[in-house]
C-alpha positions, 0 to 999 in steps of 0.5 A: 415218954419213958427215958430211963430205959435198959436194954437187955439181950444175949449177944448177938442180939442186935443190942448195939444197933438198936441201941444207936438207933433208940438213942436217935429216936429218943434224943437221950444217950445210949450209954454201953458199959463197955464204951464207958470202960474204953473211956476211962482206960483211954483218958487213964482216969484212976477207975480206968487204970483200975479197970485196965489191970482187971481186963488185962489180966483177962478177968471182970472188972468187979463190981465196985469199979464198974458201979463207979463208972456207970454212976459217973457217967449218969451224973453227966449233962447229957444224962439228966433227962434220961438213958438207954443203958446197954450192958449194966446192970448184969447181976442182981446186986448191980440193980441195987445200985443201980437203984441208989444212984437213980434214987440219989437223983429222984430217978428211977428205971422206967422201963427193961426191954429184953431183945429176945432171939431164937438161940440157932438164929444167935448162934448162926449170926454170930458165926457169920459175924466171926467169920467176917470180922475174923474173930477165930476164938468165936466157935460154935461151942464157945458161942453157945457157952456166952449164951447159956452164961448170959441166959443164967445171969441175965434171968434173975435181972429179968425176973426183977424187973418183970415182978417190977412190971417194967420188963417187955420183951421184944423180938430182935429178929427181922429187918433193923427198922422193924425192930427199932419200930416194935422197941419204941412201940413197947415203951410209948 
C-alpha cells in the first residue's frame, strides 16, 4: 500500500475534506502546509516567528522557511510509516527538496493524486463558500485569478511526477464518500 502520498488540487477542490478522510482510511496523517504554519506561529517556534513576519506583512512565506517546517514535520513519529501531504510542495524546487528530505530517510514519493474539477463547478463552489462563511474578498474575479495562478504553478508539479509515473488524476466532483472511494481505488 502506498504511504507516501501528495494530494494536489485547485482550491475548491475538496482537498481538505478528502485529505481528513484519506487520512482515516490509510491510519497516516494528513499533513496541510497551512496547518503546520499555523503550529509554529502558535507555539512561537523560531521558524514560526520567521513565517508570522513573511504572513503578516501579506507575502509567501519563502521557500527556505517552509522546507524547514515540511521537513520537521516529516521526521516526526507519527510520520515515519507515511504521509498524505496537502498544500507542498508548490514549485518545482520544492520536489527537490522534498526529494532529499525523503531520500535522507530512504523514503521517496509513492504516489501524486490530482483532484481534477471542472473549473465553473470550482468557481460556483467557491462563491457559495464565500458567501457562507462570508468571505466578501472571494469574487468571482478573484477566484478565477487563484485558479489560473494554481493551474500555472501546479503544472510543471504535475508534469514531474507524471514523467515519474506517480500522477493519477482523480475527479473531485460528486458525493464526498464517492470521491474518497475513486482516491483510494487509484492508489491500492
Amino acid at each position: 500500500m502506498n504511504s507516501r502520498i501528495i494530494l494536489i488540487g485547485p482550491p475548491g477542490a475538496g482537498k481538505g475534506t478528502q485529505a481528513t478522510r484519506l487520512s482515516e482510511a490509510l491510519n497516516i496523517p494528513a499533513i496541510s502546509t497551512g496547518d503546520i504554519f499555523r503550529a509554529n506561529v502558535k507555539g512561537e517556534t523560531e521558524l514560526g516567528t520567521l513565517a508570522k513576519r513573511y504572513m503578516d506583512a501579506g507575502e509567501y512565506v519563502p521557500d527556505e522557511v517552509t522546507n524547514s517546517m515540511v521537513a520537521d514535520r516529516l521526521s516526526q513519529d507519527d510520520a515515519a510509516e507515511g504521509f498524505l501531504l496537502d498544500g507542498y510542495p508548490r514549485t518545482s524546487a520544492q520536489v527537490d527538496e522534498l526529494d532529499r528530505i525523503l531520500a535522507a530517510e530512504g523514503h521517496e514519493i509513492e504516489q501524486v493524486v490530482e483532484l481534477t474539477a471542472d473549473i465553473d463547478e470550482v468557481v460556483a463552489r467557491l462563491l457559495a463558500r464565500a458567501q457562507t462563511e462570508g468571505r466578501s474578498d472571494d469574487s468571482e474575479d478573484v477566484i478565477r485569478h487563484r485558479l489560473d495562478v494554481y493551474a500555472e504553478q501546479t503544472q510543471p508539479l504535475t508534469d514531474i511526477y507524471r514523467q515519474r509515473g506517480l500522477l493519477s488524476q482523480v475527479d473531485g466532483l460528486g458525493e464526498v464518500s464517492e470521491i474518497t472511494d475513486r482516491i483510494l481505488a487509484s492508489i491500492r
